[in-house]
FIKOLZA-1660 file (N, C-alpha, C; in steps of 0.1 Angstrom, whole numbers, plus 5000, padded with zeros to 4 digits):
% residues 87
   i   px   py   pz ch aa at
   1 4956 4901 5069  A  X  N
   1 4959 4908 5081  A  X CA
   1 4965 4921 5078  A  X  C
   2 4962 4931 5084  A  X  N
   2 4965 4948 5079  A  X CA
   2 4973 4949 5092  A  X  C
   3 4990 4951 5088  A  X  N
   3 4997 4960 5102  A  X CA
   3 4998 4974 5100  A  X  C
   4 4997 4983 5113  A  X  N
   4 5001 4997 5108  A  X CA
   4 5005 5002 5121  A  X  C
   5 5016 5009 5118  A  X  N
   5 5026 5015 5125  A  X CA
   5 5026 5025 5119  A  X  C
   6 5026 5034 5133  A  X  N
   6 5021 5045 5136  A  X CA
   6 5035 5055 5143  A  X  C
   7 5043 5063 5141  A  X  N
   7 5053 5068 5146  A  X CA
   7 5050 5085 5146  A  X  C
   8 5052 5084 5162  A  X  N
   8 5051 5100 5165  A  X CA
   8 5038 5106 5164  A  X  C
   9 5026 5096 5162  A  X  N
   9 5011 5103 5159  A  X CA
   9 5002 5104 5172  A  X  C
  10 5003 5120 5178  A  X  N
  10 4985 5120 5180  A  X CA
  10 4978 5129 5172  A  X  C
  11 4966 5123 5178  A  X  N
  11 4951 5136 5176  A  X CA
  11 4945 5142 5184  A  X  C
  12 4940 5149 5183  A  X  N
  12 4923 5151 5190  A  X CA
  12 4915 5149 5185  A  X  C
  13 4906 5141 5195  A  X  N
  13 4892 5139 5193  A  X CA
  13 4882 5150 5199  A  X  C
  14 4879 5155 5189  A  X  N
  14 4869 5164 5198  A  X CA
  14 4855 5168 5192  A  X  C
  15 4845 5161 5197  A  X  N
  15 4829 5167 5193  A  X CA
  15 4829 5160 5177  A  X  C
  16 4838 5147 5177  A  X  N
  16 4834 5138 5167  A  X CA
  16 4843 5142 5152  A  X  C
  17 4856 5153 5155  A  X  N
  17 4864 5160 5146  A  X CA
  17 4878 5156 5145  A  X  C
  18 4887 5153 5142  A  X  N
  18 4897 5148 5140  A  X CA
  18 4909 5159 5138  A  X  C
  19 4917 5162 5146  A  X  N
  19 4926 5176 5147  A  X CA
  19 4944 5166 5149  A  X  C
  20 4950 5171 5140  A  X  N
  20 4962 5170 5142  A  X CA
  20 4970 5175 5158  A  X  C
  21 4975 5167 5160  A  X  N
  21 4984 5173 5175  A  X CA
  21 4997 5176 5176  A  X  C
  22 5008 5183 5178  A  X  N
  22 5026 5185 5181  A  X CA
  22 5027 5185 5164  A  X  C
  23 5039 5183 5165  A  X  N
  23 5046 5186 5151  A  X CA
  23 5043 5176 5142  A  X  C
  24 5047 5182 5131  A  X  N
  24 5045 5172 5117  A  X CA
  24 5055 5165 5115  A  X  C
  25 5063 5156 5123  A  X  N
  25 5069 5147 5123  A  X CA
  25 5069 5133 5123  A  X  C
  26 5051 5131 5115  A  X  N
  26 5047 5119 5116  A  X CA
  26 5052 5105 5106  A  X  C
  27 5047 5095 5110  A  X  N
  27 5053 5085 5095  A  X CA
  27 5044 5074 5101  A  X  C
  28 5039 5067 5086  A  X  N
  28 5034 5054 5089  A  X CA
  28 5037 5046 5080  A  X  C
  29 5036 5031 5088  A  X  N
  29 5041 5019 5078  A  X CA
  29 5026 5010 5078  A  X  C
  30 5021 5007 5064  A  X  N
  30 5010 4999 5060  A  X CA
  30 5017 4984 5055  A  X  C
  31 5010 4976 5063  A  X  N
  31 5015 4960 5053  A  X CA
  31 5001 4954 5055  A  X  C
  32 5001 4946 5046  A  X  N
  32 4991 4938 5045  A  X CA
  32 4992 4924 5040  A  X  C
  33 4990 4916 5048  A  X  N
  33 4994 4900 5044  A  X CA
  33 4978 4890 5036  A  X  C
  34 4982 4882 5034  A  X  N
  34 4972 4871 5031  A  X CA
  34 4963 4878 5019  A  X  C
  35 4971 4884 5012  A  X  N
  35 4959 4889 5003  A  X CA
  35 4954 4881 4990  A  X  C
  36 4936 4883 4995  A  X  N
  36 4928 4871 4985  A  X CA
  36 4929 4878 4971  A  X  C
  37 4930 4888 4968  A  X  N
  37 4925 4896 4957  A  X CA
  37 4938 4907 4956  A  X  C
  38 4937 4910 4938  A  X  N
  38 4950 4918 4936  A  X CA
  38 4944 4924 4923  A  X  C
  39 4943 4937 4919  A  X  N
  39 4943 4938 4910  A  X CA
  39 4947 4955 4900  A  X  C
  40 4954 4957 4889  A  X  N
  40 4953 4971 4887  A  X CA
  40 4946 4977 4875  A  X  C
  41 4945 4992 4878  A  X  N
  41 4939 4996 4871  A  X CA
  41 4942 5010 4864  A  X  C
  42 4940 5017 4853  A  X  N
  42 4944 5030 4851  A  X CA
  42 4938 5039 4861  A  X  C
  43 4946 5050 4868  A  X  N
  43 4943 5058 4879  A  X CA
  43 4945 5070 4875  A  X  C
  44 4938 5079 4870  A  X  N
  44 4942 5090 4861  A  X CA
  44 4945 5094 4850  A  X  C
  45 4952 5104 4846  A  X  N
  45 4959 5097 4831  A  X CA
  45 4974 5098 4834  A  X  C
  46 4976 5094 4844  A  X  N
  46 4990 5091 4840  A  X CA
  46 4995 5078 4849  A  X  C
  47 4986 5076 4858  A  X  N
  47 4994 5064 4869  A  X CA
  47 4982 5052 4869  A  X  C
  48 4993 5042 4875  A  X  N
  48 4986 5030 4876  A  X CA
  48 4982 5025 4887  A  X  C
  49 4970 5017 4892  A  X  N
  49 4965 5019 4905  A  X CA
  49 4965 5005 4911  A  X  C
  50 4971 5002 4921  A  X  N
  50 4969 4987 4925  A  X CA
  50 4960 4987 4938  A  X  C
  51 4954 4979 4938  A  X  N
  51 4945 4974 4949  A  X CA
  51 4946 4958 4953  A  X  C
  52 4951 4959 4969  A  X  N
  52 4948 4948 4974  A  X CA
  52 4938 4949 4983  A  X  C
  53 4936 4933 4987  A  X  N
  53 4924 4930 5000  A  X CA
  53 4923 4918 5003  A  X  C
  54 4922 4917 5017  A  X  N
  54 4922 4902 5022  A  X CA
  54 4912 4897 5026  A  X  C
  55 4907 4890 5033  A  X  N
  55 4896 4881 5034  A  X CA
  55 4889 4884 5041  A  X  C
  56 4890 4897 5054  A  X  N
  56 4891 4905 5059  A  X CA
  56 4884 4918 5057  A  X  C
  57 4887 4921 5044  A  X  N
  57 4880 4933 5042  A  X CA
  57 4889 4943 5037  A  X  C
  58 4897 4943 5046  A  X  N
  58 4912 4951 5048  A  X CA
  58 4917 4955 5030  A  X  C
  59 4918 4968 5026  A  X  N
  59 4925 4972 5014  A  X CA
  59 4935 4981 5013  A  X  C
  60 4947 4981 5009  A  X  N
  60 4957 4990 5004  A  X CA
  60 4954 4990 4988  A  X  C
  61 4957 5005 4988  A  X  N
  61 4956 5009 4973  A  X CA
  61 4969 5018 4973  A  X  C
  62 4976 5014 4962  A  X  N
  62 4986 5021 4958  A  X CA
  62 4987 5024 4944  A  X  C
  63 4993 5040 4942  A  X  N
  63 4994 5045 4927  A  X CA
  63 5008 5054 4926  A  X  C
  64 5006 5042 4910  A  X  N
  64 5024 5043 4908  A  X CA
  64 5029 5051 4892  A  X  C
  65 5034 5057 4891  A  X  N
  65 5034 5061 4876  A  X CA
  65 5044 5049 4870  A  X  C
  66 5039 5050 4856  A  X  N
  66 5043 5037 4850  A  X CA
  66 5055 5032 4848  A  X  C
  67 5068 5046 4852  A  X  N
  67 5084 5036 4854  A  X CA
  67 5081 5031 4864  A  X  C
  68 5076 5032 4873  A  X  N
  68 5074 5029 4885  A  X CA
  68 5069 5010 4884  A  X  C
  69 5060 5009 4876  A  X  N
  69 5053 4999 4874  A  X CA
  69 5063 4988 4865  A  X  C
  70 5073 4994 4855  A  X  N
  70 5079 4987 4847  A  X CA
  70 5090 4981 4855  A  X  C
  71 5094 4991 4869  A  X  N
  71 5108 4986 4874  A  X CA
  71 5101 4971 4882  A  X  C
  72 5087 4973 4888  A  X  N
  72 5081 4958 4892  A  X CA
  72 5079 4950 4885  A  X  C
  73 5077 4950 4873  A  X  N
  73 5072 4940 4864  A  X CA
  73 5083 4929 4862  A  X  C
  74 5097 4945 4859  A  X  N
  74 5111 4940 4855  A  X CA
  74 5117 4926 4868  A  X  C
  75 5113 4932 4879  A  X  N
  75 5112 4927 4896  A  X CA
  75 5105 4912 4893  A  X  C
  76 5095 4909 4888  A  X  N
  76 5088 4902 4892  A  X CA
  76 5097 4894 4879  A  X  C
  77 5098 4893 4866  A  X  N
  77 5104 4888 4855  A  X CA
  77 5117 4882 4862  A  X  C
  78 5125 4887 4868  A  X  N
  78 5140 4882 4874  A  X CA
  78 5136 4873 4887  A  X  C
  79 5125 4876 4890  A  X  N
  79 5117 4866 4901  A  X CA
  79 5118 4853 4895  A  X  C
  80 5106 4854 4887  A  X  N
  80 5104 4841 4880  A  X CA
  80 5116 4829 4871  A  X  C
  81 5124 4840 4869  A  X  N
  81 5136 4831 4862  A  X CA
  81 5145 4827 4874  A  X  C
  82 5147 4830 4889  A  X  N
  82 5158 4829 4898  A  X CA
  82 5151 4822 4908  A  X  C
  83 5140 4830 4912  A  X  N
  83 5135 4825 4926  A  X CA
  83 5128 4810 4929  A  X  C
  84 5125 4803 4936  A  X  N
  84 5120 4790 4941  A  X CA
  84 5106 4795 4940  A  X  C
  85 5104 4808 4945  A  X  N
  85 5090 4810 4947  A  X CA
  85 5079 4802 4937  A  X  C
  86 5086 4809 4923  A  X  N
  86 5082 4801 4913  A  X CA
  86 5081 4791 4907  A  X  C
  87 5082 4780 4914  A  X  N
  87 5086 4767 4913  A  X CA
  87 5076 4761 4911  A  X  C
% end
């Protein structure tokens, strides 16, 4: 399931074109639950690229440079030694 929140956004539609509207004050929030598939990949030469997707169809792709990647790894390692999840 893909949520997205949307704050402070319009457009125009017009003749099939897509036009920004009022100020650049926009922000969005992407989540995505139930994901069947996960996987990363080198994304350039410097970052790393993760892709999800759910059953759905629905994909987030995110790219992270590699502290980036080490502080989740490090995340997921303190996971596994503390949390229940891992049980």
């Amino acid at each position: 399931m893909l949520s997205l929140t949307l704050e402070e956004f319009m457009v125009e539609l017009n003749e099939g074109s897509i036009k920004n509207v009022g100020p650049k004050n926009k922000s969005a929030t992407a989540k995505l639950f139930d994901v069947e598939s996960a996987e990363a990949r080198e994304f350039g030469d410097k970052r790393v690229k993760f892709v999800f997707e759910d059953e759905d169809g629905n994909e987030i792709q995110v790219s992270l440079f590699p502290e980036h990647v080490r502080t989740i790894a490090d995340d997921i390692d303190a996971l596994e030694e503390d949390s229940p999840v891992f049980d």
